[in-house]
RODO-2510 file (C-alpha; in nm, 4 decimals, decimal comma):
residues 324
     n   res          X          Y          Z
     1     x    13,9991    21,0227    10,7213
     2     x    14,2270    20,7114    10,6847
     3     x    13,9231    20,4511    10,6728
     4     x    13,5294    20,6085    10,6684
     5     x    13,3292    20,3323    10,7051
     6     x    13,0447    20,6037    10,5750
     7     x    13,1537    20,8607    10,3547
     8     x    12,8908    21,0965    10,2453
     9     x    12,9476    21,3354     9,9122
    10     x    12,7442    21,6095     9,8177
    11     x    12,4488    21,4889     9,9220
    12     x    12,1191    21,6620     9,8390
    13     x    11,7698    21,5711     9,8523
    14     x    11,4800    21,7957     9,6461
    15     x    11,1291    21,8327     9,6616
    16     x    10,9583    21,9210     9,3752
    17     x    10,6544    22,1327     9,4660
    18     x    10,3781    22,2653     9,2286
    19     x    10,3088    22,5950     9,1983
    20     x     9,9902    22,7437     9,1700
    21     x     9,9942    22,9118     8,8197
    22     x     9,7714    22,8874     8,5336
    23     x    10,1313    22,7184     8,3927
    24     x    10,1802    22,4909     8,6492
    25     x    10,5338    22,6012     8,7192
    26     x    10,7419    22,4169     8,9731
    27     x    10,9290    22,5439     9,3081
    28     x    11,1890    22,3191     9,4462
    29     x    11,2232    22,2880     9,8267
    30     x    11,6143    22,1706     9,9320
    31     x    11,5932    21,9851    10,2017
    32     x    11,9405    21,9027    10,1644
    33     x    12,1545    22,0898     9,9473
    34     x    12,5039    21,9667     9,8943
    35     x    12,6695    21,8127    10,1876
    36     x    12,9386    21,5892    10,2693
    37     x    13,1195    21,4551    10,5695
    38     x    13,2882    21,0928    10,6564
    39     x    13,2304    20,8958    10,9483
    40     x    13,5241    20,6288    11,0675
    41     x    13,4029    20,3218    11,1985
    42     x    13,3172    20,3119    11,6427
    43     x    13,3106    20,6877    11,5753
    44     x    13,0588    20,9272    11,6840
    45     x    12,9633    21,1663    11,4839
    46     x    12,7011    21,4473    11,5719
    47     x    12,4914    21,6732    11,3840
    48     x    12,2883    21,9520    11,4938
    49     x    12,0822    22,2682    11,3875
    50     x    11,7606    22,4495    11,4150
    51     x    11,4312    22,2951    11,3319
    52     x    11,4257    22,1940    10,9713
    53     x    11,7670    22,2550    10,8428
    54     x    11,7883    21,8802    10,7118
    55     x    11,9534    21,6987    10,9936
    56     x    11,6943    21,4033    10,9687
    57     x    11,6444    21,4140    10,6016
    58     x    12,0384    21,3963    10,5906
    59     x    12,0430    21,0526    10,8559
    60     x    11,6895    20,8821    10,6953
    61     x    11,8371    20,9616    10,3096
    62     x    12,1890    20,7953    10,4597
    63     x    12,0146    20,4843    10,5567
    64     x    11,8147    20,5010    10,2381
    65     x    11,4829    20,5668    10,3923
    66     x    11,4486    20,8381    10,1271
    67     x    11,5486    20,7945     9,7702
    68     x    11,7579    21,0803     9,7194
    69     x    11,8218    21,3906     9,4712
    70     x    12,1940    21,3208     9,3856
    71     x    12,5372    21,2956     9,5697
    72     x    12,6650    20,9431     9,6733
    73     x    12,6367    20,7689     9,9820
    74     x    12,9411    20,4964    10,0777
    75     x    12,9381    20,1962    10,3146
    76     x    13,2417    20,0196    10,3613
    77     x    13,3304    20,1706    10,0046
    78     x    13,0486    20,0382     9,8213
    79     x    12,8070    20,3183     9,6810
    80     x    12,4527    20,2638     9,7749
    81     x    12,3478    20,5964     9,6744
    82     x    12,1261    20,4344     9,3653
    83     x    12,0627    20,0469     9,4673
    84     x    11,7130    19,9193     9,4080
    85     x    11,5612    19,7124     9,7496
    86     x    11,6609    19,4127     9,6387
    87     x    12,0267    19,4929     9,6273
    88     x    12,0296    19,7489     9,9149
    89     x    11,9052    19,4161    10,1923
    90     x    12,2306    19,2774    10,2701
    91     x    12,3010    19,6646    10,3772
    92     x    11,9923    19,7103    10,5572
    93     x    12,1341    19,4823    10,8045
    94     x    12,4481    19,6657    10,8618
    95     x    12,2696    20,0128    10,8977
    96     x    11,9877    20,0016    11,1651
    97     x    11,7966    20,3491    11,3301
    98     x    11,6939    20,4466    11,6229
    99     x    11,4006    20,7766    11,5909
   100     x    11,2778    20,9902    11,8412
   101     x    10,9221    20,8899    11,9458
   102     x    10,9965    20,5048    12,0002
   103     x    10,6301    20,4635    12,0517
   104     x    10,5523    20,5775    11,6521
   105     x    10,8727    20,3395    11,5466
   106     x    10,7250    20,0239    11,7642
   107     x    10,3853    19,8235    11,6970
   108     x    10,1719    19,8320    11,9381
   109     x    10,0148    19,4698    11,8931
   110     x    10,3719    19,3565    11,9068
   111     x    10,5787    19,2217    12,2408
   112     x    10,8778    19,2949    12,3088
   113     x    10,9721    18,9472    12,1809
   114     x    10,8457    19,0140    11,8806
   115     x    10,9091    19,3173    11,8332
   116     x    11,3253    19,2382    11,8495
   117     x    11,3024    18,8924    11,6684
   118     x    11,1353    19,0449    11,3535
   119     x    11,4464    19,1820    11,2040
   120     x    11,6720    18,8578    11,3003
   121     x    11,3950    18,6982    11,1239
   122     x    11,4300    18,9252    10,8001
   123     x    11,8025    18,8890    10,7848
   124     x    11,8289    18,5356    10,8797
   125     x    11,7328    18,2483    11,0137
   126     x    11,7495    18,1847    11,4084
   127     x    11,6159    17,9381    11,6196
   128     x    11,3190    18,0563    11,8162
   129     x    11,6168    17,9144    12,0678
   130     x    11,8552    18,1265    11,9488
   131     x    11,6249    18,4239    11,9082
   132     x    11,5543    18,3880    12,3191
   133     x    11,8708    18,3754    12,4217
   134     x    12,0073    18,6572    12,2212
   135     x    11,7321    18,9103    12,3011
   136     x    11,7439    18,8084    12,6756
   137     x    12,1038    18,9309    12,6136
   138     x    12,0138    19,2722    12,4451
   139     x    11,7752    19,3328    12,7062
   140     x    12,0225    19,2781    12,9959
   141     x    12,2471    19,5366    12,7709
   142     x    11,9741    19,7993    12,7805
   143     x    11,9203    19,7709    13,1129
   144     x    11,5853    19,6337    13,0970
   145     x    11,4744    19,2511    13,2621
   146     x    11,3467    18,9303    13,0898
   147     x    11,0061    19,0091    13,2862
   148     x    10,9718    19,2416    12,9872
   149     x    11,0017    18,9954    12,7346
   150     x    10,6331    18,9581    12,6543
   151     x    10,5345    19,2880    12,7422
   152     x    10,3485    19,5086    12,4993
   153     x    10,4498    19,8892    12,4295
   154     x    10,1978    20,0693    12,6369
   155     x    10,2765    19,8939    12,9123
   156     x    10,6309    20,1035    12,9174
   157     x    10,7575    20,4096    12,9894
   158     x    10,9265    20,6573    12,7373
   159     x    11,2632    20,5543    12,8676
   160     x    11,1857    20,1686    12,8500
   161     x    11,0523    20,1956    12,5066
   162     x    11,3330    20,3717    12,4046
   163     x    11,5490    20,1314    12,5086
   164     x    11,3386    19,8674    12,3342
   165     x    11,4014    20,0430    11,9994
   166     x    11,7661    20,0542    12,0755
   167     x    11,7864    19,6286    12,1508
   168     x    11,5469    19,5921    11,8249
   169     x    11,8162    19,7897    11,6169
   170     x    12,1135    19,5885    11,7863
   171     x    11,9434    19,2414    11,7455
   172     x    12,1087    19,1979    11,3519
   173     x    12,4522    19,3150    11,5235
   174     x    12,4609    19,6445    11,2793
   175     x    12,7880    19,8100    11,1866
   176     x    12,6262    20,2001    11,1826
   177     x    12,3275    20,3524    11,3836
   178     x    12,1524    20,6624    11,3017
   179     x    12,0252    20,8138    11,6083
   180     x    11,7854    21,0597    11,5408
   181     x    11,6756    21,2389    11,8142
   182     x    11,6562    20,9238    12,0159
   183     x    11,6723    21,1717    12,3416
   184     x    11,4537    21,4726    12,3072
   185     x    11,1198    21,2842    12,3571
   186     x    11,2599    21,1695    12,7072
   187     x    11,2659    21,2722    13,0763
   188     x    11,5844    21,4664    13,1518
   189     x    11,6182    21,1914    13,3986
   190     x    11,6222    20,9807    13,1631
   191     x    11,8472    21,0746    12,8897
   192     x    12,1887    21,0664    13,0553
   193     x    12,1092    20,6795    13,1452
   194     x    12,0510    20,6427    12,7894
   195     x    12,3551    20,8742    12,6457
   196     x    12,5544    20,6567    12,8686
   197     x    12,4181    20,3357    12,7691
   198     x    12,4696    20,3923    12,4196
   199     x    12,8484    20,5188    12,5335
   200     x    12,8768    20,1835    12,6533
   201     x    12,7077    19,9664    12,3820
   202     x    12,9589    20,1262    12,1506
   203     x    13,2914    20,0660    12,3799
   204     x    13,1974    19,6926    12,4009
   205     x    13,0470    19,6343    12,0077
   206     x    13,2141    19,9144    11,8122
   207     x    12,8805    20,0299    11,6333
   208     x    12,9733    20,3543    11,4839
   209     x    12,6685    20,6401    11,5321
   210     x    12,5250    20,9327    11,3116
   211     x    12,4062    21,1007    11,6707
   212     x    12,1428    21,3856    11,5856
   213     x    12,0221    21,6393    11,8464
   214     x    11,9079    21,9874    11,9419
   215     x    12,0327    21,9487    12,3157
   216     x    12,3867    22,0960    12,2192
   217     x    12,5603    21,9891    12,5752
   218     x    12,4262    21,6517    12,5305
   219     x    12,5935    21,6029    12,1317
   220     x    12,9177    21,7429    12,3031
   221     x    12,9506    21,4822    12,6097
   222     x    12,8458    21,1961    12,3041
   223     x    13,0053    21,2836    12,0007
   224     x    13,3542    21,2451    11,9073
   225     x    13,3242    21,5354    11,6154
   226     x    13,0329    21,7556    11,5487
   227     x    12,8757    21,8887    11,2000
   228     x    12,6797    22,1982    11,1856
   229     x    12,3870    22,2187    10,9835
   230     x    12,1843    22,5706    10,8670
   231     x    11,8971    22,5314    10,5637
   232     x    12,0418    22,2571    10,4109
   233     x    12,4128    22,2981    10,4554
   234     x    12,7118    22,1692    10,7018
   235     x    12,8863    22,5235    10,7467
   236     x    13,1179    22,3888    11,0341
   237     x    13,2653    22,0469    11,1150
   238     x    13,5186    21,9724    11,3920
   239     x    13,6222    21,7743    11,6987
   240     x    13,4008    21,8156    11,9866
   241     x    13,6166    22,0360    12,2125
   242     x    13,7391    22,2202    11,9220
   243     x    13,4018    22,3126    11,8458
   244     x    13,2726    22,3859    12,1093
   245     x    13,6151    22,5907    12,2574
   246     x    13,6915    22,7750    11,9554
   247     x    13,3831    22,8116    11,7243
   248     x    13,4443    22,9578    11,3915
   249     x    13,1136    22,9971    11,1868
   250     x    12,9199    23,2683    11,3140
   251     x    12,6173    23,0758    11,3587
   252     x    12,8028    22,8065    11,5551
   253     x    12,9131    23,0769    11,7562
   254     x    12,5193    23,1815    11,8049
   255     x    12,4134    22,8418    11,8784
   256     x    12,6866    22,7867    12,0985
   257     x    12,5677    23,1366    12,3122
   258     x    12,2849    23,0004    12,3882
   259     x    12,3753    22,6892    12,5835
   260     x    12,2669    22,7446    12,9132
   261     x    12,5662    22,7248    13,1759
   262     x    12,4025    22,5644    13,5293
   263     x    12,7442    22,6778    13,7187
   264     x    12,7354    23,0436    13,8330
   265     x    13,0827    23,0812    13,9162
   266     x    13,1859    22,9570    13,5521
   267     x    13,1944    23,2600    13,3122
   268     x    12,8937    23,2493    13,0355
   269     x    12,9513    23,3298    12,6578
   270     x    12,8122    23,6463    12,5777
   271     x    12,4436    23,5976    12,4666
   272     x    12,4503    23,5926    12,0328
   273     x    12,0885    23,7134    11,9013
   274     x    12,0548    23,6243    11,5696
   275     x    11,8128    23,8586    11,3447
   276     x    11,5480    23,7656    11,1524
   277     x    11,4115    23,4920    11,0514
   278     x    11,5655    23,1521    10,8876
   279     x    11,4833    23,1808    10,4951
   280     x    11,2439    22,9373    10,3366
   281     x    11,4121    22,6571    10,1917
   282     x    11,2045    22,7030     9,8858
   283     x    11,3379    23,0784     9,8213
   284     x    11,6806    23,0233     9,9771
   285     x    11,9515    23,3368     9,9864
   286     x    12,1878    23,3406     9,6972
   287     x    12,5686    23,2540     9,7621
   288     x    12,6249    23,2152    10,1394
   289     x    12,2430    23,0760    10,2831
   290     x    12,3293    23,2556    10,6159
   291     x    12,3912    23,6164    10,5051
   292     x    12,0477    23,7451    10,5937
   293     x    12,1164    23,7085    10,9464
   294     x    12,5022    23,6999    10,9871
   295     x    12,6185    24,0303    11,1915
   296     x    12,9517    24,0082    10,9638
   297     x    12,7670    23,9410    10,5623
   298     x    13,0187    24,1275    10,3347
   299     x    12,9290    24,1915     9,9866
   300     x    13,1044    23,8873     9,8297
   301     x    12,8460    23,6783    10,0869
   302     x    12,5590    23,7398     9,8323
   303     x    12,7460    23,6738     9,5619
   304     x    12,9394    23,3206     9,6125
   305     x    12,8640    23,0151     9,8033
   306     x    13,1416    22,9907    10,0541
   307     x    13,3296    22,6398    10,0040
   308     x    13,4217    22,4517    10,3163
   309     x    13,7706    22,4868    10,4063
   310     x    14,0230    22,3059    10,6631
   311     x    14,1457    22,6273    10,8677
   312     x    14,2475    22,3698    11,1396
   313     x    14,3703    22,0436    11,1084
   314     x    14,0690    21,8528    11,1438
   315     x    13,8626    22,1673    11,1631
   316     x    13,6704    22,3001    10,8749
   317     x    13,4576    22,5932    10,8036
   318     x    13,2443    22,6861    10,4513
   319     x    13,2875    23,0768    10,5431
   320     x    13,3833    23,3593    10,3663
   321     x    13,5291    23,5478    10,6520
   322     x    13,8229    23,2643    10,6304
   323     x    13,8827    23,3222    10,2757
   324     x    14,2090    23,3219    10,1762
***
């Protein structure tokens, strides 16, 4: 990467849980255990994985939602793994979020004028003026009308409160947006519009995006590379057609298999059935967290975390089987 404008190191985030002996001895859940990627700035970068491997622990400790275990987090260069709140406000501004249930993330005794001029307000100083004409602006981006401007939540659908969240979190003209899920909650209708939308937001402002999803065809038509995430760990990162043409990992390979493929007369990936079940994040595997259920574990898999590796240019791979 010539110029990340995030660059995440081995990021990990810990929860200490008590036990229930007479000692009061601890476990310790990983949520996120060790990973690292860049992100260039207008760049999309996606992330996906089953149900709790980490993905949104991994985008809400980025954007310092969550205090975090140890690792370093850069914006721009500047570490904000460890600032306090007070020092971490001027970057609040640049690094905005957009979650998946937008009617959780918005106040319901809010409007929608209210709603977006709150964080102008935080981060500066506008003209009530000023605050109008900008957020008639963001809703004209989002496709939504100034009839909506003093319009409560409820009074939406999914897809218009959506794109509410999505003008709040461009009203302080952010350099990075994590969007976590900000589809999966919506109609299928729906979510194209707003895939494309956000497509476009980004061609005209150049906000980069930390885009994470379970929909797998919907990260590959939005995402410009693609991490990989299983209990904890990025085991694959590439460029979306990469990826998705030549999978490496065997579990990108399994989650890959089970995209469903609407066009009959295009041939489908043979079906991967993965066995057993995923491993508890508080007894994790030793050495490579995906032996358990990886039709190709050798013995050296139980023994050693694989390292991530650049078979490719651009195309790495934490995988034993690519060992040299």
């Amino acid at each position: 990467m010539s110029n990340p404008l995030l660059e995440v190191k081995d990021l990990k985030k810990h929860y200490p849980i008590k036990g229930s002996s007479l000692f009061g001895s601890k476990h310790v859940l990983k949520a996120v255990d060790g990973v690292s990627f860049s992100i260039e700035k207008g760049e999309t970068f996606g992330l996906v994985g089953e149900s709790g491997c980490g993905k949104s622990t991994v985008g809400r400790s980025i954007i310092r939602l969550h205090d975090i275990t140890s690792g370093n987090i850069y914006l721009d260069g500047a570490d904000i793994s460890t600032l306090n709140e007070k020092s971490l406000k001027k970057y609040r501004r640049r690094m905005q979020a957009v979650f998946q249930d937008p009617y959780a993330s918005l106040n319901p005794t809010m409007n929608v004028f209210e709603l977006i001029s709150e964080p102008m307000k935080i981060h500066g100083n506008p003209s009530v003026a000023e605050q109008k004409e900008t957020i008639l602006h963001l809703l004209d981006q989002v496709g939504l009308k100034k009839d909506h401007l003093y319009r409560y939540p409820h009074e939406f659908s999914g897809g218009q409160r959506q794109r509410v969240s999505i003008a709040r979190a461009l009203s302080v003209k952010p350099d990075f947006i994590l969007c976590d899920e900000p589809i999966s909650a919506l109609d299928v209708s729906v979510q194209a519009q707003v895939i494309n939308m956000l497509e476009d937001i980004q061609a005209e402002t150049g906000v980069t995006y930390l885009f994470i999803a379970h929909d797998l065809s919907m990260v590959r038509h939005i995402s410009d590379r693609i991490g990989v995430m299983y209990l904890g760990n990025i085991v694959e990162i590439g460029s979306s057609e990469e990826l998705y043409s030549n999978p490496l990992h065997p579990y990108t390979q399994a989650l890959l298999s089970a995209i469903p493929e609407p066009d009959p007369t295009i041939e489908k990936r043979e079906r991967i059935i993965l066995q057993g079940e995923v491993p508890s994040p508080l007894h994790s595997p030793s050495g490579c967290k995906f032996r358990t259920r990886c039709p190709h574990a050798m013995t050296i898999c139980q023994e050693v975390v694989p390292e991530m590796m650049e078979v490719e240019t651009g195309h790495q791979v934490a995988c034993h089987l690519f060992s040299k």
